[in-house]
N, C-alpha and C positions, 0 to 999 in steps of 0.2 A: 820792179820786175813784173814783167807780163807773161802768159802762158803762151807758148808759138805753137808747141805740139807737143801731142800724146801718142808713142807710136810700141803697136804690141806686135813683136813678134816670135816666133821658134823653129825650130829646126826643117820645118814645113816651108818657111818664109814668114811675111811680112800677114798676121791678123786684122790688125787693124790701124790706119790711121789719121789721127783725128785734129786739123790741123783746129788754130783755135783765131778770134780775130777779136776787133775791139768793142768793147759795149756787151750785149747782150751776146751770152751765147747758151746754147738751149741742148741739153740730153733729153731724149724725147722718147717716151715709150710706144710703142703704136698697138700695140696691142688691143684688138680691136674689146668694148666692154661690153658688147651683146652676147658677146661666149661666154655663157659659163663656166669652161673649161679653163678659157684664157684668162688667168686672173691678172696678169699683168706684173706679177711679183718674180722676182728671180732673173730679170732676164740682162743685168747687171749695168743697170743708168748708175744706182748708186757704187757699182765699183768703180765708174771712173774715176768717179772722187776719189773712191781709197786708193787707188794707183796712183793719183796725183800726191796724194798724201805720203803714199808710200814711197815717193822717190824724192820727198823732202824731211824724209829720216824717220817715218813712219815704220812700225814692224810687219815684214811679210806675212806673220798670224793673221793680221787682220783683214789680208782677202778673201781666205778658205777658211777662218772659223765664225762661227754663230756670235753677232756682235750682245746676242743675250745671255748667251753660255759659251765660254772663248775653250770650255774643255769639250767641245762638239765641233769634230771638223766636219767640213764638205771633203768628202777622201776625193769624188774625182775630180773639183776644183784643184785641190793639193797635188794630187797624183799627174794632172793635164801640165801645171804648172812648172813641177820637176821634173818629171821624164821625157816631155817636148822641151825642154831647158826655154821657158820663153824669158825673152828679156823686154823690160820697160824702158822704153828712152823718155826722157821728157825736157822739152829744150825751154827756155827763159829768154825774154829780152828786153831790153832796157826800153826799145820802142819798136812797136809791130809797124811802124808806118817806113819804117827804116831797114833796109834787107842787110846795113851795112851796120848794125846799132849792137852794139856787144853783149855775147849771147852766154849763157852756161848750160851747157847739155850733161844731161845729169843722164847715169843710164844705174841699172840695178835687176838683178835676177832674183831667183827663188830657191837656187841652190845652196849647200851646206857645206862646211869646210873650205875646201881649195877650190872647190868649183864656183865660189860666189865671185859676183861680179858687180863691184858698187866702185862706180868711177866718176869724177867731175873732171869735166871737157878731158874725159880719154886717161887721165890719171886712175890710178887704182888705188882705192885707200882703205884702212880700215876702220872701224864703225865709230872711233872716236875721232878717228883724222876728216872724215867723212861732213858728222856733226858740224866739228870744228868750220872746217871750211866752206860747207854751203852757208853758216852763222855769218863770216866774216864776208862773206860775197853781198850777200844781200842787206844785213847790219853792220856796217861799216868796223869790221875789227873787235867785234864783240865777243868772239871767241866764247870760253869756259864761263864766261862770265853771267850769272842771275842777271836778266830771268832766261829760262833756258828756248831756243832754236821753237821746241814744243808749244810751250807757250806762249809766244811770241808770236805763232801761227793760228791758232785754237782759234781765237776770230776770223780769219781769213779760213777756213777748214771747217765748214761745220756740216759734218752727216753724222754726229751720233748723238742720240737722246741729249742728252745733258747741254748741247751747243747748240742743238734747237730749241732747249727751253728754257734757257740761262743767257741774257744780254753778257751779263759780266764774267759770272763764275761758269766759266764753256770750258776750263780746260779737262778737270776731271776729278772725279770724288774726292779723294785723295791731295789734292792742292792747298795748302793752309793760306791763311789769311796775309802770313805774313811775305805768301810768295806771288797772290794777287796787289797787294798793295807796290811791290817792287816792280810789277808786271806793269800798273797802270800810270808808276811815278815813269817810268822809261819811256810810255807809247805816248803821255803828256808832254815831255820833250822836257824835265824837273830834271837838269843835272845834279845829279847828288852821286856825286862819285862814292861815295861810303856806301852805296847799297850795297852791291855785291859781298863787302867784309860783314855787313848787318846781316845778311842772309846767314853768310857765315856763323857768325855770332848768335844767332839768334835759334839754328839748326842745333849748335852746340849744347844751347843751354834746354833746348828741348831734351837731348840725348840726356846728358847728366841728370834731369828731372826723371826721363822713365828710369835709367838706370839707379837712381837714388827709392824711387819705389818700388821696383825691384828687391832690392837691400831690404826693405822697410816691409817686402810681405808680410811676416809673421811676426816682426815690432817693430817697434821705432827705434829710433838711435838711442833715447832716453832710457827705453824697456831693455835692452841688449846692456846699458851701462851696468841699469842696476840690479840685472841679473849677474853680469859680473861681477857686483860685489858681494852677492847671496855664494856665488860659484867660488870665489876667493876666500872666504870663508872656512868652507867645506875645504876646502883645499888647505887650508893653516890647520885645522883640527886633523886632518889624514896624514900631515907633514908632523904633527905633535904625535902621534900613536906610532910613527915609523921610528921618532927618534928615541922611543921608549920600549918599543918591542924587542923582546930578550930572547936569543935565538940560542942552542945548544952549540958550542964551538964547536965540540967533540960529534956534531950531529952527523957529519958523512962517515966518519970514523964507524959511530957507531951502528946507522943504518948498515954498514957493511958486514960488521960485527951479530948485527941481527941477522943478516940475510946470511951469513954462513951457518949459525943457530940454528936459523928456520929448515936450514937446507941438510943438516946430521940429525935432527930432529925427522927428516923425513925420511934419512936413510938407516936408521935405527928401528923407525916405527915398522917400515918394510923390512928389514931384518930379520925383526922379533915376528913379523908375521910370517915370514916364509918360516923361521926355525919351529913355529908354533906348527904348523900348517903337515910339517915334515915329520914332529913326533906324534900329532895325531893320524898319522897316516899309516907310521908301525904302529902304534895302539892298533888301531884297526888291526893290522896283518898278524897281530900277535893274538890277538882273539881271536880271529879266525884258524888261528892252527889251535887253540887250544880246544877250541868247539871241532876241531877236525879229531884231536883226542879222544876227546867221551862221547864222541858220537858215532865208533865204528860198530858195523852189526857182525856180533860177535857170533851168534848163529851161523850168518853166511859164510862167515871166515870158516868156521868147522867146515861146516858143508864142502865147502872148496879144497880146506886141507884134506881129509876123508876122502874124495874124488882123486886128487894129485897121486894119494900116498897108496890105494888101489891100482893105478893104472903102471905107475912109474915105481912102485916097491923102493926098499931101500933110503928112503927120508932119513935123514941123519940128525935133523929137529924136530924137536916135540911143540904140538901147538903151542903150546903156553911161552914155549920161549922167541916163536914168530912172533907172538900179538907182543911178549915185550919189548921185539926189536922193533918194532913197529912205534911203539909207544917212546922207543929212547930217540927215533929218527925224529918225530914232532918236537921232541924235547929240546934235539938239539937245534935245531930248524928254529925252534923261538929263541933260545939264549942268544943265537948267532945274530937274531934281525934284533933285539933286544939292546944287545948288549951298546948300539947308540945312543940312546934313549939319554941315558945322565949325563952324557956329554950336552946333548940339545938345551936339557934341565939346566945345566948351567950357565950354557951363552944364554939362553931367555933370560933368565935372574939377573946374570950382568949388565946385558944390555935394558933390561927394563930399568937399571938401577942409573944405568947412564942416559938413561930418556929422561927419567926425574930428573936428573941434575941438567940436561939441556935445556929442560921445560923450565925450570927457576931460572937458570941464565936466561932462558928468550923474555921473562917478566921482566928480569930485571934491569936488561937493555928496554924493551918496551915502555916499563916507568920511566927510565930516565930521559928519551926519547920526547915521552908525551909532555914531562914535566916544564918544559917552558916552551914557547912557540916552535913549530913549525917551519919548516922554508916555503910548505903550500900554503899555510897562512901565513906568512910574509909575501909571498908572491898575489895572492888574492888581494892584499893591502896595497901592493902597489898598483896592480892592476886596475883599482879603482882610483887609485889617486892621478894613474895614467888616462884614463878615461876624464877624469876633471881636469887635466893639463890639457888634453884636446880640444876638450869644450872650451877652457879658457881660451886656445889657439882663436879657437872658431870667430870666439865673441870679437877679441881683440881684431881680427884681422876686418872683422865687417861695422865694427865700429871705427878704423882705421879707414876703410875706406868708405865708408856713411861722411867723415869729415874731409876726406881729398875731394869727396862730390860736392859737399858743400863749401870748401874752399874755391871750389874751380868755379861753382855756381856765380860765387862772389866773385871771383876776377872776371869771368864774362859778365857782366852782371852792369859791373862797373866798365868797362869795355864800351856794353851798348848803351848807357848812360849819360856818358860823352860824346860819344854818334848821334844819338837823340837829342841830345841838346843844342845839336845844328839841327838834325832833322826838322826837328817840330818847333824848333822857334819861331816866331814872330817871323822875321822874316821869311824863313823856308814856306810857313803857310799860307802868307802873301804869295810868294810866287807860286805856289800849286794852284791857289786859286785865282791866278792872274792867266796861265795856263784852260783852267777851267771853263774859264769864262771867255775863253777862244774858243773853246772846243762845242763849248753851249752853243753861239753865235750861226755856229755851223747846223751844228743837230739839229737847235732846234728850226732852223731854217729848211732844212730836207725834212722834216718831222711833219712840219707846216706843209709846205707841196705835196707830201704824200697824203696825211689822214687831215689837214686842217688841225692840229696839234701841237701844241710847244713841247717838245720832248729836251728833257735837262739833265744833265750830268752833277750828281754832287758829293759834296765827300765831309767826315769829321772825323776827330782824331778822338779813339775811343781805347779800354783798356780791355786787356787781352793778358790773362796769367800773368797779372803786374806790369804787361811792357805795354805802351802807347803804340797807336797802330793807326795809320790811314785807312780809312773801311770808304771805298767807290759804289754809291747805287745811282741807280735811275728813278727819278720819282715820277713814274705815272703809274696807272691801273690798270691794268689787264686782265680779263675776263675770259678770254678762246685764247687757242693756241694759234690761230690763224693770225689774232691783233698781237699775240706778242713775238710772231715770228715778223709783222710788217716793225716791230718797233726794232727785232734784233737786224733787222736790213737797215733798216735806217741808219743804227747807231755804226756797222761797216760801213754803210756810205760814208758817211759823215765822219770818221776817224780819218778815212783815206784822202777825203781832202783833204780834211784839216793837217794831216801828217804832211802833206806835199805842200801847203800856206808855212808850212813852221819847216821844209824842209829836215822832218824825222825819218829817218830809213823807215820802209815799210815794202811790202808788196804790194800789189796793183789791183791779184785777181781775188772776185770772193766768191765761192763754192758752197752752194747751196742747196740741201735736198731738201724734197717732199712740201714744193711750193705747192701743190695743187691741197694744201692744208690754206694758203691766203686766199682770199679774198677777189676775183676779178679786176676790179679797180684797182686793189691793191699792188698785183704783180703789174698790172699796165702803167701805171704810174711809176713804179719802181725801172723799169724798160725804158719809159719816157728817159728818165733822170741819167740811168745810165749810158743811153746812147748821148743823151748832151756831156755828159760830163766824161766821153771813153776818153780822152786822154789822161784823164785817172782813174777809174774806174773800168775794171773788167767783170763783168757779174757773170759767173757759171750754174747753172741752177740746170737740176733732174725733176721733170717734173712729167706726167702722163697727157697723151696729146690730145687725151678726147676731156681733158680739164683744161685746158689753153682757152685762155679769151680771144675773140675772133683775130683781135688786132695782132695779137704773140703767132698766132698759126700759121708762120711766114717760113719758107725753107730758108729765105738769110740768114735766120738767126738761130737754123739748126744747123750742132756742130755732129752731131752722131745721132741717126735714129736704130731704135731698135726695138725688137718683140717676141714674141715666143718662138716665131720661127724663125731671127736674127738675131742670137744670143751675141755679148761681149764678145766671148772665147771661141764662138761659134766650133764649142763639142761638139762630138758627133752623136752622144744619147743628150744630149740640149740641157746639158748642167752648165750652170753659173755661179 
């Protein structure tokens, strides 16, 4: 497949469109570099690419966020994006020399939910059906299968760090060795139909590993054993003390017994206190009339009788027998309040006599109570014996499943062991490097044209967390990023023929930023090769035009220019 076109447009109409053609084609920055103002950055050569990218199952994140900090968006990139609803078309085809040569027009938006629009030739699909079938368009039926749509492109796709400055390992941090090796036995053209189950297998026994250490933070299977048998232990001497602790049969009975005790004991002692409380209270009132007694002033009394028996004549009482009426009224005024009193005297006596005898009954339920265990210390006994049932739980269930990891460990183990023993046989290594030694042929043949250089492909089967592994480098040296970006063009050139000589699916175009990092000669010679060789070879490259070697400075072979005052998006405040 070849790139026909890249067409951006929104609700305004048609942005941009950028038809594409064979050999060299050039994203051009023009920004001129005598302005200091103009730096030349921003003005979106390298979002073509990511659009390109992006409509071959790429994430929309990666047009409007910071490819160095992806939690940094550009809001009016994003915001231009969404609310102008723009859409990317981008069409493929088998041969640009052919208007009739079978095409797939892949289109995709920026929208979220039900507004998204991610379609191949006008179908809408969703983001796994998506995958799925641009996989099997361009790799013949490859579907779900390792190695993935992603990395099968990472060579053909390279604008970010890591695929500028990695021939091999371009797809991204995160890629294990064992998903480059299935990546390079595919694009070598090494049928070994069991890869895809080995990925499987071999993804498996990664998970069981972390998940087994995991388990193993804080011991080992070993340490967890024989803490359960420290724990079981303890658990047989708390199961001996439960079967020997001697509890009062009679103990609810009797706590009952007590608490009624406790409860006439308190209605007795208040009893005896209000009855106490009530004869000290006539004591009081009865001394006080007796001191009302002896203490009247018997002078004033005369005085007053003398005055009465003057005015009013006729007094028919003689003082003396006033002051003793007087004296029989106190008298009897106390016998009256008085005469409670020994009734009081004897509820107190009784009832004090029946608080002793509650007070020995609350003892004597109390001793007999305390005299053999408790229900709260039988319940604190189990309690802790419940707490060592748990822990037992604990240990068992994670040393339970410490050995289901390390069983499963072993049946995949043995799974890939069998796999492997076709993989890496004798024979299997002859053919990869039968394969290799095709692919060399090529390289270092474009390797040679470009720098005067034998550029080589080579591989050895090495150990990796006990499993055998094909490990793919290139052996030369590279010293600037300039010579190892001519070596990583090289090794795309040179795959793409070679994949078209061995007839392996592949794609055509290869996308290239920040060539103004090679060399003069370097890109010129690269241009040379690719315009001989465009009926395989499509080379896209963003590079700035006041870096172009004289010979590259051709409008033919630009396919979009642009500059600070011709953004991508052409915003209206000039964000890209």
């Amino acid at each position: 497949m070849f790139l026909k076109m890249l067409q951006i447009e929104n609700l305004n109409g048609i942005i941009r469109k950028i038809p594409f053609h064979k050999g060299l084609n050039l994203i051009v920055d023009e920004t001129i570099g005598s302005d200091p103002e103009a730096t030349g950055n921003n003005v979106g050569k390298t979002t073509v690419l990511r659009l390109i990218d992006f409509c071959m199952g790429g994430k929309p994140q990666q047009i409007y966020t910071d490819p160095e900090n992806n939690k940094k968006e550009y809001t009016v990139v994003k915001e231009f994006l969404q609310k102008t609803e723009v859409l990317v078309t981008l069409i493929l085809t088998e041969d640009l020399d052919d208007q009739f040569a079978k095409q797939v027009v892949i289109e995709r938006n920026f929208a979220t939910r039900k507004g998204i629009v991610r379609k191949i030739d006008g179908k809408s699909l969703t983001e796994a059906e998506f995958l799925i079938s641009l996989t099997n368009l361009i790799f013949r039926e490859h579907g779900e299968k390792k190695p993935s749509l992603a990395q099968l492109l990472a060579h053909n796709i390279r604008y970010k760090d890591i695929s500028l400055s990695n021939t091999l390992k371009n797809v991204n941090q995160w890629t294990k060795d064992e998903e480059y090796e299935a990546l390079y036995l595919f694009m070598l053209g090494c049928d070994f139909s069991q890869g895809d189950e080995r990925q499987k297998i071999l993804t498996a026994i990664r998970v069981e590993n972390i998940f087994k250490s995991r388990l193993e933070t804080s011991r080992t299977r070993s340490a967890y054993e024989a803490s359960l048998g420290v724990l079981m232990g303890q658990i047989d001497a708390l199961n001996a003390r439960r079967s020997t602790f001697q509890v009062n049969p009679d103990f609810q009975d009797d706590l009952t017994e007590l608490d009624r005790v406790t409860y006439l004991i308190s209605v007795e002692t208040a009893e005896i206190g209000r009855a106490t409380l009530r004869k000290n209270l006539i004591d009081e009132a009865v001394q006080d009339l007796s001191t009302s007694r002896v203490e009247i002033d018997i002078e004033q009394l005369t005085n007053l009788y003398r005055e009465v028996t003057t005015r009013l004549g006729g007094v028919q009482k003689s003082f003396d027998e006033l002051v003793d009426f007087h004296n029989r009224m106190i008298d009897e005024k106390t016998r009256y309040i008085a005469k409670e009193i020994p009734q009081l005297e004897i509820d107190i006596a009784m009832r004090r006599r029946k608080l002793t005898d509650l007070l020995q009954l609350e003892k004597q339920y109390s001793d007999k109570i305390a005299k053999n265990g408790t229900l709260a210390q039988l319940e604190l006994l189990i309690g802790e014996l419940s707490e060592k049932e748990r822990q037992r739980g604990e240990y068992e269930t994670v040393i339970l499943q410490i050995r289901g990891v390390e069983i499963e460990i072993t049946r995949q183990t043995a799974l890939l062991t069998k796999i492997d023993t076709d993989l890496f046989s004798d024979d299997t290594r002859a053919a990869v490097q039968v394969q290799v030694d095709k692919f060399n042929k090529v390289f270092s043949r474009v390797s040679n044209e470009l720098y005067n250089e034998s550029y080589f492909l080579s591989f050895d089967v090495t150990k990796k967390n006990g499993q055998n592994i094909y490990k793919f480098n290139t052996f030369n040296l590279n010293l600037s990023s300039g010579k190892k970006q001519g070596e990583i063009s090289c090794f795309d050139i040179a795959y793409t023929l070679f994949a078209d000589e061995e007839n392996i699916p592949c794609v055509h175009f290869l996308l290239n930023d920040k060539k103004e990092l090679m060399h003069d000669n370097q890109l010129t010679q690269i241009a040379r090769l690719v315009e001989r060789e465009n009926d395989h070879v499509q080379f896209v490259a963003s590079i700035l035009r006041d870096k172009l070697p004289a010979e590259l400075n051709n409008e033919e072979f630009f396919i979009v220019k642009l500059s600070q005052q011709d953004m991508l998006f052409r915003i209206k405040d000039g964000a890209n």
